[in-house]
C-alpha positions in Angstrom: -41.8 -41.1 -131.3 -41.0 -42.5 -128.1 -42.0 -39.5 -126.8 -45.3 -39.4 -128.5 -46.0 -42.7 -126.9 -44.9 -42.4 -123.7 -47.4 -39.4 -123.5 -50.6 -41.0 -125.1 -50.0 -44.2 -122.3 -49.8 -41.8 -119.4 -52.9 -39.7 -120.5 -54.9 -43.1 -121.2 -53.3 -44.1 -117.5 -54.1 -40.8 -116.1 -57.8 -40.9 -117.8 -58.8 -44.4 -116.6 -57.9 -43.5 -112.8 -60.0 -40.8 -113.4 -63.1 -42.9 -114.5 -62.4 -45.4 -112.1 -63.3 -42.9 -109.1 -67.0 -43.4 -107.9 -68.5 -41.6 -105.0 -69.3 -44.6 -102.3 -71.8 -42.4 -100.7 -74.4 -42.5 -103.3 -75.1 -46.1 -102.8 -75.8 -45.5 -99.9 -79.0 -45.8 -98.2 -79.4 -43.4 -94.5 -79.4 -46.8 -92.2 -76.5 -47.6 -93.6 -74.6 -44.4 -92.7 -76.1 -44.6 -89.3 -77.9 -47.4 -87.6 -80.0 -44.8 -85.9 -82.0 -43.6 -89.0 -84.5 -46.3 -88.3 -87.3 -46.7 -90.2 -89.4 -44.5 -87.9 -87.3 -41.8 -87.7 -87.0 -41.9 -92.1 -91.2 -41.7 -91.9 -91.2 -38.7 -89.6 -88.8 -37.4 -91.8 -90.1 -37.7 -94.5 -94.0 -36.6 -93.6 -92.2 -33.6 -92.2 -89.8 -32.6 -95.3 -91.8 -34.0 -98.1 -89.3 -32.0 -100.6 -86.3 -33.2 -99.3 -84.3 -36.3 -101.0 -83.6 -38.0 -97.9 -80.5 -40.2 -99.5 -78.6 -37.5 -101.6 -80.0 -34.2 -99.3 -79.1 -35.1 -95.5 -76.4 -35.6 -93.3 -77.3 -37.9 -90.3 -76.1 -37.9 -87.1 -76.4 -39.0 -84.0 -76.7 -36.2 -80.4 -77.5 -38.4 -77.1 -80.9 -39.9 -77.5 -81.4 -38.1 -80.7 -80.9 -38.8 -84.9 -80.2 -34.9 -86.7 -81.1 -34.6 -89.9 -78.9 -32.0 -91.2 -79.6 -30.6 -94.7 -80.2 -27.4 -96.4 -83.5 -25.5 -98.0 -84.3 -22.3 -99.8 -80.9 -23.0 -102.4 -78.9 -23.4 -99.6 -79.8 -20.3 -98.0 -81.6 -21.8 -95.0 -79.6 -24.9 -92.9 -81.7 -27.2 -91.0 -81.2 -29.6 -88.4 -84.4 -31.6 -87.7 -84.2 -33.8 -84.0 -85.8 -37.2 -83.8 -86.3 -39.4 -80.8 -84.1 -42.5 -81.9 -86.9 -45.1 -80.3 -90.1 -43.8 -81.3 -89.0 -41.5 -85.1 -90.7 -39.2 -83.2 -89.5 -35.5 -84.5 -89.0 -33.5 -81.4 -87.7 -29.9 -82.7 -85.8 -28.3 -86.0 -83.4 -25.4 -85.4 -83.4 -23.3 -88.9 -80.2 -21.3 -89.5 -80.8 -18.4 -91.3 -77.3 -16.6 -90.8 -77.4 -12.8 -90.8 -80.1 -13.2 -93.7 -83.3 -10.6 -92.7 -84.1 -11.1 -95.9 -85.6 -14.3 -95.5 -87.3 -13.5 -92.4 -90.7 -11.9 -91.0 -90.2 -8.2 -91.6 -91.8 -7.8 -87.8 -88.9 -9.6 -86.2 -86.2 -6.6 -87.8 -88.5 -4.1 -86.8 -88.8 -5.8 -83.5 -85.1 -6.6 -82.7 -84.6 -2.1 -82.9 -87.1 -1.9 -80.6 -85.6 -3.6 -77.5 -82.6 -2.6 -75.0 -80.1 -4.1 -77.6 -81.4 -1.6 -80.4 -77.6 -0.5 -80.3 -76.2 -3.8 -80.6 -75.5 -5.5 -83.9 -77.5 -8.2 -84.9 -75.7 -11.7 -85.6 -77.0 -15.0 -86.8 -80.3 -16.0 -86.2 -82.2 -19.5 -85.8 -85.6 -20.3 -85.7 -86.6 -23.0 -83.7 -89.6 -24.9 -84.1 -91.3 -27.9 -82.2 -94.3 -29.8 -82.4 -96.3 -27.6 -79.5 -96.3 -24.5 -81.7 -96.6 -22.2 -78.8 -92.6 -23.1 -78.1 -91.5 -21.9 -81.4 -88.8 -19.4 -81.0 -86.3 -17.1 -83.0 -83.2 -16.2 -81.3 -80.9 -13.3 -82.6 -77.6 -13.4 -81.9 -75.9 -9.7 -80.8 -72.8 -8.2 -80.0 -71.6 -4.5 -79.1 -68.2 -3.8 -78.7 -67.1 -3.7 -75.1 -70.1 -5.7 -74.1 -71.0 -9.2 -73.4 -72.6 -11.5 -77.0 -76.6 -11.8 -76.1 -79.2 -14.1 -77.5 -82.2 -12.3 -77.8 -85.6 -14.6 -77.7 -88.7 -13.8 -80.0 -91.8 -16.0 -80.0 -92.9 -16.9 -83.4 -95.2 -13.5 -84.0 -92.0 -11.3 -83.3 -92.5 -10.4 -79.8 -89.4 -9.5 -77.8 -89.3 -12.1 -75.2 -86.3 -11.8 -73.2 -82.2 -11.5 -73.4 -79.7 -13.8 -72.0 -76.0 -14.2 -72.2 -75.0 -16.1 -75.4 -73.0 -19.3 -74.1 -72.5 -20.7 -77.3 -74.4 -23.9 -76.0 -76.7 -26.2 -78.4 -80.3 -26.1 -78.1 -82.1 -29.2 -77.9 -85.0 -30.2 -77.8 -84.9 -30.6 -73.8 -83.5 -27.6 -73.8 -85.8 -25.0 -71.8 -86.2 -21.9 -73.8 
C-alpha cells in the first residue's frame, strides 16, 4: 500500500512540473527580444511578408547597422533572412536559401548552370538575393569538383550566367557589391 502511494504522489509530483512549464517566448513581443525591431523596421516587415506571423514566425537579430528577420516559407522549404536599416525600417535586401532544392526554382537557372565552364562541377546550395532596385537581384549557386577550388556562380534574376568567383564562405549584405 505504501507502495501504491508513494507511486501515485510522484506521478501527481511528476505531472504538475510538467504543467507548470510555459514557453517564455510566446509572450513575447519582437522589441522585446531585440530593441532594434523598432516599429519601423516591424512596418517594413510586415508590408513586405504580409503572410508571416511576425511574433511566433521570426527570429531577430541584429548584423552591424542592420535588424535580420530570420524565418522560414514554402513549409520550411525556403529560409529567409530579410535586412532592415535599424534607423529608418527601411528593408535593404532578403537572401532566400533554397538548399540543393531545383525543384523550387526557375527551370532556366538548372538549364543555365550546365551551360557554363562549371557544367562539370556539382551544384551546391543556392540563394537568391533580392533587393529593392530589382535589377540587383541575383541567384548564386554554390559548386564544387573534386580537386578544384568551391565557386559561387552569379545569375541575374532571368537565369543569365553572370560570372564565377571563388566561394569565401563570406556573408552578403546588403552593401555587399555583387
Amino acid at each position: 500500500m505504501k507502495k501504491s502511494l508513494l507511486y501515485l504522489v510522484m506521478l501527481a509530483m511528476g505531472i504538475t512540473s510538467l504543467t507548470a512549464c510555459s514557453d517564455d517566448d510566446d509572450d513575447k513581443t519582437p522589441a522585446t527580444v531585440n530593441p532594434a525591431v523598432t516599429t519601423e523596421v516591424l512596418s517594413s516587415f510586415k508590408a513586405k511578408y504580409p503572410d508571416v506571423n511576425v511574433d511566433k514566425e521570426v527570429k531577430w537579430e541584429t548584423k552591424g547597422q542592420y535588424t535580420v528577420a530570420d524565418f522560414d516559407q514554402v513549409n520550411g522549404l525556403q529560409e529567409v533572412e530579410a535586412w532592415f536599416d535599424t534607423k529608418s525600417g527601411e528593408w535593404k535586401m532578403s537572401e532566400t536559401d533554397y538548399g540543393e532544392d531545383w525543384f523550387l526554382l526557375p527551370a532556366t537557372l538548372n538549364a543555365n548552370f550546365y551551360k557554363t565552364p562549371y557544367s562539370t562541377y556539382e551544384p551546391g546550395d543556392i540563394y537568391y538575393y533580392e533587393y529593392p532596385d530589382a535589377t540587383r537581384n541575383t541567384y548564386v549557386v554554390e559548386a564544387s569538383k573534386t580537386g578544384q577550388q568551391e565557386m559561387d556562380l552569379y545569375f541575374n534574376s532571368s537565369c543569365e550566367y553572370l560570372k564565377a568567383v571563388v566561394h569565401t564562405g563570406a556573408d552578403i549584405t546588403p552593401d555587399t557589391q555583387l
